[in-house]
C-alpha positions in Angstrom: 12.8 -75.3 -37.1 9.9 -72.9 -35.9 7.2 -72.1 -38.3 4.5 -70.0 -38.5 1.7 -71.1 -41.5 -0.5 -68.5 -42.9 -3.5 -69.0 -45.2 -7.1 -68.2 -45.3 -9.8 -71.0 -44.4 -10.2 -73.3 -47.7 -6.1 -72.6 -48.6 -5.7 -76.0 -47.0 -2.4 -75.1 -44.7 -4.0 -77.6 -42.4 -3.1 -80.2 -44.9 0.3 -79.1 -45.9 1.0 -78.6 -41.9 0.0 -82.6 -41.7 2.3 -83.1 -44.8 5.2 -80.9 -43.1 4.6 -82.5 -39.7 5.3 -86.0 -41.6 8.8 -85.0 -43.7 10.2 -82.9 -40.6 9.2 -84.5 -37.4 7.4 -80.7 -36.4 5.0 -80.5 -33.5 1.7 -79.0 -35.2 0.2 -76.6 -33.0 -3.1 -75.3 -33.7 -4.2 -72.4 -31.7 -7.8 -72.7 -31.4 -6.6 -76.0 -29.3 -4.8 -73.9 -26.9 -7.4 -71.9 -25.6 -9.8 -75.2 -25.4 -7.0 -76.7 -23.6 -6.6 -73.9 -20.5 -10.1 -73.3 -20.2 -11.0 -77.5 -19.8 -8.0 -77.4 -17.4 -9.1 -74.4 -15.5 -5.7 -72.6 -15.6 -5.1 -69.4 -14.3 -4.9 -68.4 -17.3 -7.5 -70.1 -19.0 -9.5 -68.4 -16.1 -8.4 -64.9 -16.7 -9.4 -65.8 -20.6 -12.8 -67.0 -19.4 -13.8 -63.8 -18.0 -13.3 -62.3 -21.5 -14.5 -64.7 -23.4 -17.7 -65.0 -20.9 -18.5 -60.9 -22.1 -18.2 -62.0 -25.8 -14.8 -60.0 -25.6 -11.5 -60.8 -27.4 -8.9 -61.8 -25.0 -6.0 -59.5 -24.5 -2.6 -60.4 -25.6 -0.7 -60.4 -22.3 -2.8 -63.5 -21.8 -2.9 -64.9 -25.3 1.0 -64.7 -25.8 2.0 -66.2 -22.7 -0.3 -69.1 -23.2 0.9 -69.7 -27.1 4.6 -69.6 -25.7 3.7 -72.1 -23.0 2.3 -74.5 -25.8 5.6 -74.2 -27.6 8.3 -74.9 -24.9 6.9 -78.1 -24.3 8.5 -80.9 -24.5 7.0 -82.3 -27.7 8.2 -78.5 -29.2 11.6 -79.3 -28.5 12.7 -80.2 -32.2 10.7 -77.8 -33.5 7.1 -76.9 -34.3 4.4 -75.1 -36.7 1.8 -72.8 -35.4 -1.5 -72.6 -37.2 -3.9 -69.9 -36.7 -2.0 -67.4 -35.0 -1.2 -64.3 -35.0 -4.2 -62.4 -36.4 -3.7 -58.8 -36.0 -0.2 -57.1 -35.7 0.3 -56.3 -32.3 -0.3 -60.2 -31.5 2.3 -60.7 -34.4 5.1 -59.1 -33.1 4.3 -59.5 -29.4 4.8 -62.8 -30.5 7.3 -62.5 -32.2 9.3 -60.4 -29.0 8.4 -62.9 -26.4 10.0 -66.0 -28.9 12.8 -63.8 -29.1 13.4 -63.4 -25.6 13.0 -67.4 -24.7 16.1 -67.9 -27.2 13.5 -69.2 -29.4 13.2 -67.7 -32.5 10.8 -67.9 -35.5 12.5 -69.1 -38.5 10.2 -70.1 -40.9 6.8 -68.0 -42.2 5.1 -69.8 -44.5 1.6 -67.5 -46.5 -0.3 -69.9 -48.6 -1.8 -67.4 -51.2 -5.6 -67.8 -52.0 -8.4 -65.1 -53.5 -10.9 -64.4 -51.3 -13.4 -65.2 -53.9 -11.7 -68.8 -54.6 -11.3 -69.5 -50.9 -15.1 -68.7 -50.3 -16.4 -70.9 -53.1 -14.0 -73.8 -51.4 -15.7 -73.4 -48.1 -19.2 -73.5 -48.9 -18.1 -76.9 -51.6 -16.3 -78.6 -48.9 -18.4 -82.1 -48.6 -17.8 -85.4 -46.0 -17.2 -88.4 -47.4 -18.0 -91.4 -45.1 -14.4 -93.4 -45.4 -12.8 -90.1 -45.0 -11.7 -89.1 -48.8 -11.6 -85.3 -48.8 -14.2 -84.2 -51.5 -15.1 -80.6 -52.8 -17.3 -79.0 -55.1 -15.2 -76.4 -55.9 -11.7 -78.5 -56.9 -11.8 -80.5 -60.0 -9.6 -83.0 -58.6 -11.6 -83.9 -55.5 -15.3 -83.1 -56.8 -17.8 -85.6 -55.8 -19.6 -87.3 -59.1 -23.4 -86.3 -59.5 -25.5 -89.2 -59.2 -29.3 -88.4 -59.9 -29.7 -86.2 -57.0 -27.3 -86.9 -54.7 -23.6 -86.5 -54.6 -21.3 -89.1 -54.1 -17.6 -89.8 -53.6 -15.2 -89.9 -56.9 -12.6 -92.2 -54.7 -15.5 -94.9 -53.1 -18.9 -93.7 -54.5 -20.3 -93.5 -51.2 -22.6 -90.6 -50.8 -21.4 -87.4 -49.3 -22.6 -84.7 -47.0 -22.6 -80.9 -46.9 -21.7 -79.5 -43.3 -23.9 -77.1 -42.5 -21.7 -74.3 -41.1 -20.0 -74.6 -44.7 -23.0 -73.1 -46.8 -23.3 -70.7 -44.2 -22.0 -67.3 -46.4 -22.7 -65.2 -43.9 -20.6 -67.1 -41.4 -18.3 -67.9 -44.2 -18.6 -64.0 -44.6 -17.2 -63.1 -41.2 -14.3 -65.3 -41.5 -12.9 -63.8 -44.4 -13.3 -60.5 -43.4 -11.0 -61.2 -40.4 -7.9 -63.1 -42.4 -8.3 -60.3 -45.2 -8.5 -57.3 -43.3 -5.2 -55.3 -43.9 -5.5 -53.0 -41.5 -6.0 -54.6 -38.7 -6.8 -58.7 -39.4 -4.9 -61.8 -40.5 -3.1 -60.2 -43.7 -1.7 -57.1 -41.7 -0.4 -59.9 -39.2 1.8 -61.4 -42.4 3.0 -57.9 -43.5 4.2 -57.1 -40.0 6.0 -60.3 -39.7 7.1 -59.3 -42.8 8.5 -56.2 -42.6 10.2 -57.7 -39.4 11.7 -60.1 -41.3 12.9 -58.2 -44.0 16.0 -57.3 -42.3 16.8 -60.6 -40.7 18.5 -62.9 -43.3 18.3 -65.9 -41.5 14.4 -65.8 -41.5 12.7 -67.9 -44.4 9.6 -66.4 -46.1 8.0 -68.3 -48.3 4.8 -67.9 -50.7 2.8 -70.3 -52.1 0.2 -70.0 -54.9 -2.3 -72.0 -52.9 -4.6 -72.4 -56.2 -2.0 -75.1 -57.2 -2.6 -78.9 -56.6 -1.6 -80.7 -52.7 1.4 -82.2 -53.9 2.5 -79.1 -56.1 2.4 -76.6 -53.1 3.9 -79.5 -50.4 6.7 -79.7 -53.7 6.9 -76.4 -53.3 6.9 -75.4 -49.2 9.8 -78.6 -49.2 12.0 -77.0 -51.6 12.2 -73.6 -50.1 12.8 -75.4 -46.9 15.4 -77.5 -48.0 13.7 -80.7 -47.6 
């Protein structure tokens, strides 16, 4: 089974990937460790990225594609896998998409965790580190750290727990959003793209998930639209 996982930053697809990757034996592939990955091994490709990267320029797809389809026909891809945080615009989708096709691999699976913008902003700038590793957050009921005089502290071990920096940065915060929800040219048009290519292929699972719903409620969810 080959998956692609859409959601905006705070929809938590990186937890229900973790949660898929346990029930189905899926490789999780994040992109972002892709390009880390060429350019600390000095690839030719990783070196022909460099020279993009080094001019604060995006890197073209006929080097981003080939590397994301190296990632997948690994070995450890073999049974399957689920790739997080790409595409993001729609030429990338369906180059994608094209180049799968041709190594007789397919997509089969799209999975869009659903979030507004506005609920997936005040989850990113609430997001707080709990020393033993309990996830916390402001903005979820069910994980909000307990107000202690003037410091907040864990629910799960009452330790006290941080704020990362780069998580009350809204302007940062800002820009991030503006790329997944831009439907001309960002994340979201990616999604419609795959899509609209999928609309005509029955054998292609799209699924959507109200990511305002609890962990288990959307894994409940993703699992029985999968089968599973």
């Amino acid at each position: 089974m080959r998956i692609l996982i859409f959601g905006p930053n705070g929809s938590g697809k990186g937890t229900q990937s973790a949660i898929l990757v346990k029930k189905t034996g899926l490789t999780h592939i994040e992109s972002g460790g892709i390009f880390r990955e060429h350019a600390k091994k000095g690839t030719e490709l990783g070196k022909k990225a460099k020279t993009y990267t080094d001019q604060g320029q995006l890197v073209p797809d006929e080097i981003t594609i080939p590397m994301i389809v190296d990632r997948l026909s690994r070995s450890d891809c073999a049974n399957g896998w689920i790739l997080d945080g790409f595409p993001r615009n729609p030429s990338q989708a369906m180059a994608l998409i094209q180049a799968l096709e041709q190594g007789q691999t397919p997509l089969d699976v799209v999975i869009e965790i659903r979030l507004a913008r506005e609920v997936a902003k005040a989850r990113l700038m609430g997001r707080a580190t709990c020393p033993n590793g309990h996830p916390n957050n402001t903005a979820i009921p069910a994980i909000a750290p307990i107000k202690s005089g003037n410091q907040l502290i864990c629910a799960k071990c009452q330790q006290p727990v941080t704020v990362r920096q780069d998580d009350i940065d809204e302007q940062a915060i800002d820009v991030r959003l503006n790329i997944y929800f831009d439907e001309q040219n960002g994340t979201v048009s990616a999604i419609r793209a795959v899509e609209s290519w999928a609309a005509n292929r029955p054998d292609v699972n799209v699924i959507h998930v109200d990511g305002e719903g609890d962990i288990q409620a959307i894994s409940e969810t993703i699992a029985a639209a999968l089968g599973r």
